[in-house]
C-alpha positions, -999 to 999 in steps of 0.1 A, spaced: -322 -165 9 -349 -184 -5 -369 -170 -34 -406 -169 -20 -390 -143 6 -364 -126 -17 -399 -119 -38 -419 -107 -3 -386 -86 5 -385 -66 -27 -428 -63 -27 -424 -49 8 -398 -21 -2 -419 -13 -33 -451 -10 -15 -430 9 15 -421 31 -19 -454 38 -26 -466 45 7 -438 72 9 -446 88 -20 -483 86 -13 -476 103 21 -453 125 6 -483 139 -17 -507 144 9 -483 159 34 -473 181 7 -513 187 0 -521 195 33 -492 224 38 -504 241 5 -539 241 15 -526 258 49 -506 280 29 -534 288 5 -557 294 34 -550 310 67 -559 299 97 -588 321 105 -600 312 71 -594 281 64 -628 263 45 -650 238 68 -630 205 69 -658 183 57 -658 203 26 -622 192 17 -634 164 18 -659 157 -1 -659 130 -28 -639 140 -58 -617 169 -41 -580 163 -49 -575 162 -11 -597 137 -4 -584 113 -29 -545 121 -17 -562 107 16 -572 79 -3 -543 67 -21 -520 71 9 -545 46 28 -546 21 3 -512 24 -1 -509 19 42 -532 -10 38 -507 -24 11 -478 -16 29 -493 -42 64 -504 -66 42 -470 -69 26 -455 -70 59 -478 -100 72 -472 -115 45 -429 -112 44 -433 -121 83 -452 -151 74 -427 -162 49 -399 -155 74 -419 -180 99 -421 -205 73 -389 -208 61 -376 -207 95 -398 -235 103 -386 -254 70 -352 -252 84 -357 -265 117 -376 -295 103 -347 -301 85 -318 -299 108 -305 -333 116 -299 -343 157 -277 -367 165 -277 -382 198 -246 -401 209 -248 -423 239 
């Protein structure tokens, strides 16, 4: 394997990392917040979300870390299509008549 896409491989599984983790903590977020709240009294969403509340910037990170996570894709996919296009250009055909 070539090393531009050995290094988009490994940047894709560590930003795949993060996003878990990031998704983890917000998941994990929302289910104490239902826990610490029931359902009749839960507080107006809006307010959870207001800038500065933990929530809010668990929501964050896990989006950035989403975005990172796409762009990483693209990016590996994009390497995958070059390479494969470097190969072709180089396989020899020989015609015999």
């Amino acid at each position: 394997m070539q090393t531009e896409l050995e290094t988009r491989r490994r940047v894709l599984r560590v930003t795949y990392e993060r996003y878990l983790a990031a998704d983890a903590a917000w998941q994990s977020a929302l289910s104490e917040m239902k826990r610490w709240f029931p359902a009749s009294s839960r507080p107006y969403r809006v307010a959870i979300g207001d800038p500065g509340s933990p929530i809010r910037a668990l929501y964050e990170s896990r989006s950035r870390a989403l975005a990172q996570l796409e762009t990483a894709r693209v990016k590996f996919e994009t390497a995958k299509r070059r390479l494969a296009a470097r190969r072709e250009r180089t396989t020899v055909h020989i015609l015999l008549h």
